[in-house]
C-alpha positions as a Markdown table, in Angstrom:
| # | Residue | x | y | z |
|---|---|---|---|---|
| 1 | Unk | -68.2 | 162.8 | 119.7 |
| 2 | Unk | -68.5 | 160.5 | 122.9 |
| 3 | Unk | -71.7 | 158.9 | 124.4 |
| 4 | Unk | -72.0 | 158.7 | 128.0 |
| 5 | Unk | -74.2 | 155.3 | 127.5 |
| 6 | Unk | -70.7 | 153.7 | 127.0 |
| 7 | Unk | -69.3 | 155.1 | 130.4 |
| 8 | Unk | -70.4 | 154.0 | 134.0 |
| 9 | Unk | -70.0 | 156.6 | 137.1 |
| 10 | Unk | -68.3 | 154.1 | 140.0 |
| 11 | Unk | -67.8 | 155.1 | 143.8 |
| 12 | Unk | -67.2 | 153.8 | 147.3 |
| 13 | Unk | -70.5 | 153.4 | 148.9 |
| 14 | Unk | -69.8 | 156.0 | 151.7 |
| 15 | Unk | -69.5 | 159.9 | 152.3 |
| 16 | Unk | -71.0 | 161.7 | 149.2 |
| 17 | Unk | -72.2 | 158.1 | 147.6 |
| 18 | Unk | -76.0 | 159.2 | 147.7 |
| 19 | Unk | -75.3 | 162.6 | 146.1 |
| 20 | Unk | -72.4 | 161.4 | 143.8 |
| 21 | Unk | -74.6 | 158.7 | 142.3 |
| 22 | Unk | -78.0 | 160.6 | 142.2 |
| 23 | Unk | -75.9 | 163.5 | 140.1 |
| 24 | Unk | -74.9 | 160.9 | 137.6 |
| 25 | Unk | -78.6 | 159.8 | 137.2 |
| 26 | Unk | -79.3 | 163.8 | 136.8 |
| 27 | Unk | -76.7 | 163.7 | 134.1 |
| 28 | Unk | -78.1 | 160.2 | 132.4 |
| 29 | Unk | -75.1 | 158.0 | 133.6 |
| 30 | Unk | -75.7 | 154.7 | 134.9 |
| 31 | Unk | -73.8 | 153.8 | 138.4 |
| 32 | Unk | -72.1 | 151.6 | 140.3 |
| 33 | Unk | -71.7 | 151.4 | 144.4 |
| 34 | Unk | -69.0 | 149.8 | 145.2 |
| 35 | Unk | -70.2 | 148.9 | 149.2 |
| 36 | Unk | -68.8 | 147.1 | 152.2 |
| 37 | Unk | -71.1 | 143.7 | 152.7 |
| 38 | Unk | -73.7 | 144.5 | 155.2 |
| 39 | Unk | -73.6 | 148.6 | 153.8 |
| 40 | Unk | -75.5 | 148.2 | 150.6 |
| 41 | Unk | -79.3 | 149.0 | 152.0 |
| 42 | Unk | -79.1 | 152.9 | 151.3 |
| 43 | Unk | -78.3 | 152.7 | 147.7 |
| 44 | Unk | -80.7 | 150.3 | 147.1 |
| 45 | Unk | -83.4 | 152.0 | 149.3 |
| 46 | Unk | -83.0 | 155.1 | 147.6 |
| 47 | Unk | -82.3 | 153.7 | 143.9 |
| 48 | Unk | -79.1 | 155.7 | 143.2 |
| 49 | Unk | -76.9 | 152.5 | 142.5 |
| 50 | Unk | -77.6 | 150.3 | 138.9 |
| 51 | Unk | -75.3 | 147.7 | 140.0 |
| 52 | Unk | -73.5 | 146.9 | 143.6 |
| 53 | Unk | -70.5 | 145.3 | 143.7 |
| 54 | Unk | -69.6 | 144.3 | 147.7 |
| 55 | Unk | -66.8 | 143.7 | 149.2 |
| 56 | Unk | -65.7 | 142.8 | 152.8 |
| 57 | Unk | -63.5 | 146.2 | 153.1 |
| 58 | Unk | -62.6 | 148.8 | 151.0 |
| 59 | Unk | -59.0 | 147.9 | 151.5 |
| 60 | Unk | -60.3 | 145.1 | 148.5 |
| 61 | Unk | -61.0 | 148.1 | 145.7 |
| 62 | Unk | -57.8 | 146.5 | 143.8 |
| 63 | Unk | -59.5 | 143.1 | 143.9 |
| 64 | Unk | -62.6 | 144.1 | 142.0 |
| 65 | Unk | -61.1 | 147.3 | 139.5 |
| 66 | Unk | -60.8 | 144.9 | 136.7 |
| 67 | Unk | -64.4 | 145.1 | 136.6 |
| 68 | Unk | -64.7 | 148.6 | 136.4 |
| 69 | Unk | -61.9 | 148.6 | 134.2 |
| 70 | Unk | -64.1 | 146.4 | 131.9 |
| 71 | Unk | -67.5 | 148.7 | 132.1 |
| 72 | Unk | -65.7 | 151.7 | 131.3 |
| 73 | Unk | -66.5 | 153.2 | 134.4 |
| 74 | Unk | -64.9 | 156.2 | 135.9 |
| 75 | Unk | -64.7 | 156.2 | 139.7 |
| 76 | Unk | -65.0 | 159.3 | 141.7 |
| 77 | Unk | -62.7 | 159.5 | 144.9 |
| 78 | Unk | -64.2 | 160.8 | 148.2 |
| 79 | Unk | -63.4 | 161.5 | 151.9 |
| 80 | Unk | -63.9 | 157.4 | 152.6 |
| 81 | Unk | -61.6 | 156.9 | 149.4 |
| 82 | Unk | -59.0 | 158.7 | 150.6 |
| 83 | Unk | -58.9 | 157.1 | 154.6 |
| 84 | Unk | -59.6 | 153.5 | 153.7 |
| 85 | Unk | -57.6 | 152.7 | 150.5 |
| 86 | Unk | -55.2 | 155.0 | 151.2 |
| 87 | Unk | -53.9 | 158.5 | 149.2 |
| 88 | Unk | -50.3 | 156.6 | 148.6 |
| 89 | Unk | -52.3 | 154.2 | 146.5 |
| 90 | Unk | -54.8 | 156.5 | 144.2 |
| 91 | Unk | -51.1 | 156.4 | 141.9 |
| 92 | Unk | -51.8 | 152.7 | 141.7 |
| 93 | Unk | -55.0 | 152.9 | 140.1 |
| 94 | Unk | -55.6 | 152.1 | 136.5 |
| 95 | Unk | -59.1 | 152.5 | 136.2 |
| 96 | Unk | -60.6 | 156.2 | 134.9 |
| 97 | Unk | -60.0 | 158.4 | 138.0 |
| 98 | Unk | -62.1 | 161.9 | 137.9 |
| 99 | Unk | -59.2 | 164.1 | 139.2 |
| 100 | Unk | -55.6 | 164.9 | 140.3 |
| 101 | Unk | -54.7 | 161.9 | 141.7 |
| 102 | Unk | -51.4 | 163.7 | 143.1 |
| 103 | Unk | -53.0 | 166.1 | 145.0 |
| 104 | Unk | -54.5 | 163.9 | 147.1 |
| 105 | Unk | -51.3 | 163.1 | 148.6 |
| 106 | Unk | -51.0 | 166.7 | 149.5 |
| 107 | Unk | -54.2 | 166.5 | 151.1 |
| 108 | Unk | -53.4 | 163.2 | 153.5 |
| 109 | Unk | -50.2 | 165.3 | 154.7 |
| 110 | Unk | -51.0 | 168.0 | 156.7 |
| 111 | Unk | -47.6 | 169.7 | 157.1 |
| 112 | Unk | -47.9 | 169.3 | 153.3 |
| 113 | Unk | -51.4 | 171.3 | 152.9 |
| 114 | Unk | -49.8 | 173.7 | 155.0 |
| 115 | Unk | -47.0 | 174.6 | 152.5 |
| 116 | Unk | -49.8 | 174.4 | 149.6 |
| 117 | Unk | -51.6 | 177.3 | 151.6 |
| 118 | Unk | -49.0 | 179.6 | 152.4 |
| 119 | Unk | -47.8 | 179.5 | 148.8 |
| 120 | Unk | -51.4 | 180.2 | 147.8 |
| 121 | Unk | -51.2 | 183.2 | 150.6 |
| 122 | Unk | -53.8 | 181.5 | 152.5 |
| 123 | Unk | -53.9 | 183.1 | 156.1 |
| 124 | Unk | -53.4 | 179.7 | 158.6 |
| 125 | Unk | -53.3 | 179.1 | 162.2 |
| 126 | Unk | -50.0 | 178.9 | 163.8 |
| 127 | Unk | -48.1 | 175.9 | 163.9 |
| 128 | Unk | -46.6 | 174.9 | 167.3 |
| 129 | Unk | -43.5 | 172.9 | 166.6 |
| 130 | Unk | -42.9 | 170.7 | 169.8 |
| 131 | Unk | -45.2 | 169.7 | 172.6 |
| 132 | Unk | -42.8 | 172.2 | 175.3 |
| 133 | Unk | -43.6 | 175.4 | 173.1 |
| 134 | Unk | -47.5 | 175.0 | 173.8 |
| 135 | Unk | -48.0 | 178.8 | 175.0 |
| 136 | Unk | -51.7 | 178.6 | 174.1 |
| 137 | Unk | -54.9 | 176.1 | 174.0 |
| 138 | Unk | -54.2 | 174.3 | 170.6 |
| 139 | Unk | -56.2 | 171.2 | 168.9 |
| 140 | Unk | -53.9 | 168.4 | 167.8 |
| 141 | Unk | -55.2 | 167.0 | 164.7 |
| 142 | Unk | -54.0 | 163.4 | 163.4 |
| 143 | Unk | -53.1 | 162.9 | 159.2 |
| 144 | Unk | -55.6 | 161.6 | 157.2 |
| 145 | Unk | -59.3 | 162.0 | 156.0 |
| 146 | Unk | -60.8 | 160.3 | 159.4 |
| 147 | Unk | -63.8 | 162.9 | 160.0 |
| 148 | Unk | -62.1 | 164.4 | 163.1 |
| 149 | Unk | -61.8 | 161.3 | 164.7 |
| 150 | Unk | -59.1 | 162.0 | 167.6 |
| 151 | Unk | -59.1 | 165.4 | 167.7 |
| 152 | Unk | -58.3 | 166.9 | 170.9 |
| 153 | Unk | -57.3 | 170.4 | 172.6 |
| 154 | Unk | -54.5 | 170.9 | 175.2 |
| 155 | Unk | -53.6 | 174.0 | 176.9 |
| 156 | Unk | -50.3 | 172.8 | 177.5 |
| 157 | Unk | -47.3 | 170.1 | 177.7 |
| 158 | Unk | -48.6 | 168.0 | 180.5 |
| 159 | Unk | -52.3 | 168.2 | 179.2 |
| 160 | Unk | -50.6 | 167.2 | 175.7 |
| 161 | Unk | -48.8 | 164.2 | 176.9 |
| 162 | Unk | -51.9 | 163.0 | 178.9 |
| 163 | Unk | -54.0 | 162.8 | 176.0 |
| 164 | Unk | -51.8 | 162.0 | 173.7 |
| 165 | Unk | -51.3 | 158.2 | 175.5 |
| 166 | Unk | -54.6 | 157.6 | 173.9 |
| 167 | Unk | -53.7 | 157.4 | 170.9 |
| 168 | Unk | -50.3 | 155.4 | 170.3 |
| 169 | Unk | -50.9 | 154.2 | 166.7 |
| 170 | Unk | -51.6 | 157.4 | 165.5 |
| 171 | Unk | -50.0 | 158.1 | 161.9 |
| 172 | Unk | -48.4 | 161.4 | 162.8 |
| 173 | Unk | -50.5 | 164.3 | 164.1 |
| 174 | Unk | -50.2 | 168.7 | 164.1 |
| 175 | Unk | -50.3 | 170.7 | 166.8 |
| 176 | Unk | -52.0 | 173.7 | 165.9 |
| 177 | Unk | -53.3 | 177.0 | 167.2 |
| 178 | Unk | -56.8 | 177.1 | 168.2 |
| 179 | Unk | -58.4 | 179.9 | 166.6 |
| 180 | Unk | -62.0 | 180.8 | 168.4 |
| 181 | Unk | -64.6 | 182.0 | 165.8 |
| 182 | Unk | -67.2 | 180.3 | 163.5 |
| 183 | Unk | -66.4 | 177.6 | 161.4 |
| 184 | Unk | -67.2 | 177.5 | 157.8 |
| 185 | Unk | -66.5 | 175.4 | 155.0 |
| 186 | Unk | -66.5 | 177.0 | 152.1 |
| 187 | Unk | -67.5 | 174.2 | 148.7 |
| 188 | Unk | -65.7 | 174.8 | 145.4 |
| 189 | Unk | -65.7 | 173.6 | 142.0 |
| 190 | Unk | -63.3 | 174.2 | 139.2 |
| 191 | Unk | -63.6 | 173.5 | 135.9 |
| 192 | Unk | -60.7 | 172.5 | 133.8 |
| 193 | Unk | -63.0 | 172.3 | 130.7 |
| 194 | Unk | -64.3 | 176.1 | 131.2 |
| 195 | Unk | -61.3 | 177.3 | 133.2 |
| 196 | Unk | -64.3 | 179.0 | 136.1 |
| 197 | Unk | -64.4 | 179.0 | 139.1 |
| 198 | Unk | -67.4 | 178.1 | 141.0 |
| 199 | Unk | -68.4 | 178.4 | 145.0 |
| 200 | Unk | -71.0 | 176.0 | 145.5 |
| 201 | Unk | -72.3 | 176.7 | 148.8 |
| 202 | Unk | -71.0 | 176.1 | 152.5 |
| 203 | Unk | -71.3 | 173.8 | 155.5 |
| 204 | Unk | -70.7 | 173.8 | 159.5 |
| 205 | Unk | -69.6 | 170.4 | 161.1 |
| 206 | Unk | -71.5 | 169.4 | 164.1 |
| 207 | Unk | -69.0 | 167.8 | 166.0 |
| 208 | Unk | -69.5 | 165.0 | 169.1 |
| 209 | Unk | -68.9 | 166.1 | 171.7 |
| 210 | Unk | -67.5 | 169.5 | 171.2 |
| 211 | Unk | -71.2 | 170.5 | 169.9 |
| 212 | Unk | -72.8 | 169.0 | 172.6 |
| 213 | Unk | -71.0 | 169.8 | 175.5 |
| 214 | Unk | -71.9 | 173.3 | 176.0 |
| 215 | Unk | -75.4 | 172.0 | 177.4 |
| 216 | Unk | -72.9 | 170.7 | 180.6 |
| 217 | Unk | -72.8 | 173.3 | 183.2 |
| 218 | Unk | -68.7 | 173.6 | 183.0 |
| 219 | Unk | -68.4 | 172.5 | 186.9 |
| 220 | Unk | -69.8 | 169.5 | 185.5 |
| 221 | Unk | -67.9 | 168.8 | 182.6 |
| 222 | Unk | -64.9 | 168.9 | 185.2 |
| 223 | Unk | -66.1 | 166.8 | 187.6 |
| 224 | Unk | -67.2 | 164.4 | 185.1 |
| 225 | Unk | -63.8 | 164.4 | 183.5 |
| 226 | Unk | -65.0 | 164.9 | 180.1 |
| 227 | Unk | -63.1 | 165.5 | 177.1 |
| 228 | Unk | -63.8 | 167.5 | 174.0 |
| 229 | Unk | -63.5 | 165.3 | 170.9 |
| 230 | Unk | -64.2 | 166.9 | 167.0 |
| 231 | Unk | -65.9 | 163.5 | 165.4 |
| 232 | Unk | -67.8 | 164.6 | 162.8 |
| 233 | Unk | -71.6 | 162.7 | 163.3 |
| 234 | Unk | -73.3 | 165.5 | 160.5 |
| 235 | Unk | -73.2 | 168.9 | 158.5 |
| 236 | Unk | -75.9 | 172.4 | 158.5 |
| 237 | Unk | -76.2 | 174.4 | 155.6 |
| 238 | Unk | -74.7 | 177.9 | 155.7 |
| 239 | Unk | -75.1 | 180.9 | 154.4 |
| 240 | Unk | -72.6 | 183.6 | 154.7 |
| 241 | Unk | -73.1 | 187.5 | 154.6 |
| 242 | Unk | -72.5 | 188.3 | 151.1 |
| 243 | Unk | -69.7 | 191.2 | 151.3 |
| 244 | Unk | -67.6 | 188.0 | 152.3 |
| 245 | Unk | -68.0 | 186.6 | 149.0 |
| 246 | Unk | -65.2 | 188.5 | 147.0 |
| 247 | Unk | -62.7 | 187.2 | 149.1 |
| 248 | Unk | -64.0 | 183.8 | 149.0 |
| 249 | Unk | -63.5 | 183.9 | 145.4 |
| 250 | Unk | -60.7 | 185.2 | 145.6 |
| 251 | Unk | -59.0 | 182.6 | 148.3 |
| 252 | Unk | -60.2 | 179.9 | 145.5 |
| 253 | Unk | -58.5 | 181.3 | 142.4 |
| 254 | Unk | -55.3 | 181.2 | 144.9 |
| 255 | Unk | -55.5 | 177.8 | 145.8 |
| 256 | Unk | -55.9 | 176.4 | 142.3 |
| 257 | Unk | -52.9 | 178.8 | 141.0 |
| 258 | Unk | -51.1 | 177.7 | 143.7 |
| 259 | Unk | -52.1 | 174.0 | 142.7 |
| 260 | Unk | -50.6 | 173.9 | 139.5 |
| 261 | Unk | -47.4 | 174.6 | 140.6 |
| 262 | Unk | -47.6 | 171.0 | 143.2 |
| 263 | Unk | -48.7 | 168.4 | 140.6 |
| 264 | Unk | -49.3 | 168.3 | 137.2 |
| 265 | Unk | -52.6 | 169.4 | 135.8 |
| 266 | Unk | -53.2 | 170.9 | 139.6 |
| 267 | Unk | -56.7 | 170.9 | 141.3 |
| 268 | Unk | -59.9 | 170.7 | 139.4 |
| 269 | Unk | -63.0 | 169.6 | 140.3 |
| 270 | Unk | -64.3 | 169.9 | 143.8 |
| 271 | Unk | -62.8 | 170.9 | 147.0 |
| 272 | Unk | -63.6 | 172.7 | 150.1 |
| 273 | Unk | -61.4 | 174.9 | 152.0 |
| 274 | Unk | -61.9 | 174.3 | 156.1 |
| 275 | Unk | -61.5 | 177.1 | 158.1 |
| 276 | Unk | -62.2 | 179.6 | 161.2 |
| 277 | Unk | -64.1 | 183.0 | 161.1 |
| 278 | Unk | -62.9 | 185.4 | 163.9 |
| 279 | Unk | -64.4 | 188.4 | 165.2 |
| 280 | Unk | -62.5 | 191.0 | 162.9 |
| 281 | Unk | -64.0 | 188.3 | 159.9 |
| 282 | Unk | -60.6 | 186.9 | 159.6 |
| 283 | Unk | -61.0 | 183.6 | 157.6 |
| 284 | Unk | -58.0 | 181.3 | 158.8 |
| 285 | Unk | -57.8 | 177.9 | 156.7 |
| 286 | Unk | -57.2 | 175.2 | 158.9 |
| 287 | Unk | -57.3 | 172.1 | 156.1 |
| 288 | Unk | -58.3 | 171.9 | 152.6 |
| 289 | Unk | -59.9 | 168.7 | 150.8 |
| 290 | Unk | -58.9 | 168.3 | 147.7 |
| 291 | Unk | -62.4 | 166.4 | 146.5 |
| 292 | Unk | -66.0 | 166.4 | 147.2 |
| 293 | Unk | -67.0 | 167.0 | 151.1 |
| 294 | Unk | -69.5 | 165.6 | 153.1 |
| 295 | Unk | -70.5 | 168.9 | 154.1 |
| 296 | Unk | -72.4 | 169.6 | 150.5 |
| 297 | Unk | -74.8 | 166.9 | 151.2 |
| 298 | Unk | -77.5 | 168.7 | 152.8 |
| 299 | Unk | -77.6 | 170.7 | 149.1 |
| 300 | Unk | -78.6 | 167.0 | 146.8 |
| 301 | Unk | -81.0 | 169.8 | 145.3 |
| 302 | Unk | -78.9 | 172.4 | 145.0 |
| 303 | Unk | -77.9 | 175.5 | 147.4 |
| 304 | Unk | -79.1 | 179.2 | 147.3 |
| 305 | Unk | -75.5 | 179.6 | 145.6 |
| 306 | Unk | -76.2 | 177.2 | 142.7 |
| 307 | Unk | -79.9 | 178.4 | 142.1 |
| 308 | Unk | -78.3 | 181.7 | 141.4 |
| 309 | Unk | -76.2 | 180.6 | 138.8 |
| 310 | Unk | -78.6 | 177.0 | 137.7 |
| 311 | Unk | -81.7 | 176.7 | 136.1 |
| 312 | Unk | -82.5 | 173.2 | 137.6 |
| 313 | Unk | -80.9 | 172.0 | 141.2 |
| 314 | Unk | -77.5 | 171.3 | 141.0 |
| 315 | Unk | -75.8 | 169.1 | 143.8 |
| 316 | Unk | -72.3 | 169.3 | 143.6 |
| 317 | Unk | -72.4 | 165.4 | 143.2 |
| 318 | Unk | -74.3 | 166.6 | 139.8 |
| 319 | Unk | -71.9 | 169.5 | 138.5 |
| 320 | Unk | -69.2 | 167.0 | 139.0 |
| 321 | Unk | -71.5 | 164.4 | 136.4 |
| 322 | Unk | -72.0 | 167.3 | 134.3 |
| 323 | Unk | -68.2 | 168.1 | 133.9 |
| 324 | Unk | -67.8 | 164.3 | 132.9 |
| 325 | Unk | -70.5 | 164.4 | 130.6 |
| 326 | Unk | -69.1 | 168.0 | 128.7 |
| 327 | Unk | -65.7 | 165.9 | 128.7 |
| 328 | Unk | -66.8 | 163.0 | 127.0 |
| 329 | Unk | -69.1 | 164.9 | 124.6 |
| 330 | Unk | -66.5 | 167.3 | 123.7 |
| 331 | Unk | -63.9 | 164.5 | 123.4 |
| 332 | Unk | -61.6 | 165.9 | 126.3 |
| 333 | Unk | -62.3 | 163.1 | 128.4 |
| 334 | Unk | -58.7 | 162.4 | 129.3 |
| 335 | Unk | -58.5 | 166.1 | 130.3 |
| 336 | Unk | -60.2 | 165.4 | 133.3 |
| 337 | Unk | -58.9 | 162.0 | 134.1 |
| 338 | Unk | -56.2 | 161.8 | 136.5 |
């Protein structure tokens, strides 16, 4: 049987760093922050990091892995992971990964998330193929895990290529239907060890400025010439009405089926599916993360979902640590390794 004194839980110091690193406490792993120089005050101010290892950008993760590589740590990838060393390179890694490191590519692609949903029978917003075909408002959304940075809506070609100027290093972008409803992100986990699946609780995004803007009387948001942008600044908890659950469950199971058929091994661990509740409580899926979300950091103590199913408060950060810890216990470890 494994210890977990012999491993070491390693992450970017970013995102879901605080909850990711407190969980592995929770579990009895020792941590390390990997931190940006001049980022490192939080996990030292709130004592979630046992060693800090800084760097002058993330881009540098290859330049201190060796050392991880040497503690026996396993590093757990996040939204910062994904948009500052880059998707492409998570196939480069050789140090213990928690997760499909595959799937993450079909996460940075979002023509390539779409094809993962509709095989999973997800129901998704239209796709509007060419700027001249915008018959509708849409939001164009740019590749990448950037926290809705860039996000904008047009209501047609002209407003399209207006905006558009803003933006001329973009990495590729989608042009999607704008679906008007509630948004709710729905947190999952799934266990490869115990085959369940597990809804962990569920977020909105408050958004600068499309949050804000509705305090602007809209003869003022004209005159002022001000445009809606979708940067994400923080997340609310959410709870839904419960005859929704059943089909949130269900949506899950689809996605991880669905997952096994992309890359090998498929999805496990957490992910969040993004989406839009209409009026007739139509839940269209806009974008999936294939890892832990911001959005379950309001619950570092747990949610109401996980105090139904938990005896002590469990952070998804934590049932991540726990799956980790039942891996190396069990000796399955590499079952969970991507």
């Amino acid at each position: 049987m494994g210890k977990i004194k012999d491993y070491r839980i390693a992450t970017l110091g970013s995102h879901t760093a605080l909850q990711i690193l407190k969980g592995a406490h929770d579990e009895g792993f020792k941590t390390i922050c990997i931190c940006e120089k001049g980022s490192e005050r939080p996990y030292q101010s709130y004592g979630v990091a046992d060693e800090i290892i800084s760097v002058d950008s993330f881009k540098d993760y290859f330049k201190i892995e060796p050392q991880l590589i040497k503690k026996k740590a396993i590093l757990i990838p996040h939204g910062s992971f994904v948009a500052h060393v880059g998707a492409s390179k998570a196939k480069e890694i050789k140090a213990m990964h928690y997760g499909a490191r595959g799937i993450l590519e079909w996460e940075a692609d979002r023509e390539k998330q779409r094809e993962w949903l509709v095989k999973a029978g997800i129901k998704v917003p239209k796709i509007i193929k060419s700027p001249k075909e915008i018959d509708r408002t849409v939001i164009i959304k740019f590749h990448g895990a950037k926290g809705g940075q860039g996000y904008f809506l047009a209501n047609n070609e002209r407003q399209f290529k207006e905006r558009i100027k803003e933006f001329p290093d973009n990495d590729g972008y989608v042009i999607q239907e704008y679906i008007v409803g509630v948004p709710v992100y729905t947190h999952y986990f799934y266990s490869k060890l115990t085959g369940e699946l597990e809804i962990m609780g569920f977020d909105k995004r408050y958004e600068s400025n499309a949050d804000s803007i509705g305090r602007i009387a809209a003869k003022d948001q004209v005159d002022a010439n001000i445009h809606t942008t979708y940067t994400i600044v923080g997340n609310s908890s959410l709870v839904v009405r419960e005859s929704l659950l059943p089909g949130m469950f269900e949506m899950g199971d689809q996605v991880v089926a669905a997952s096994k058929k992309l890359v090998d091994g498929g999805l496990f661990g957490p992910f969040c599916l993004e989406g839009v509740i209409d009026p007739e409580l139509n839940y269209y899926v806009f974008e999936i993360s294939a890892r832990i979300v911001a959005g379950t950091n309001p619950y570092i103590e747990g949610s109401p979902y996980t105090a139904l199913k938990y005896k002590e408060p469990m952070s998804t950060g934590r049932r991540l640590a726990r799956d980790i810890k039942m891996a190396i216990e069990g000796d399955q470890l590499k079952k969970i390794l991507g």
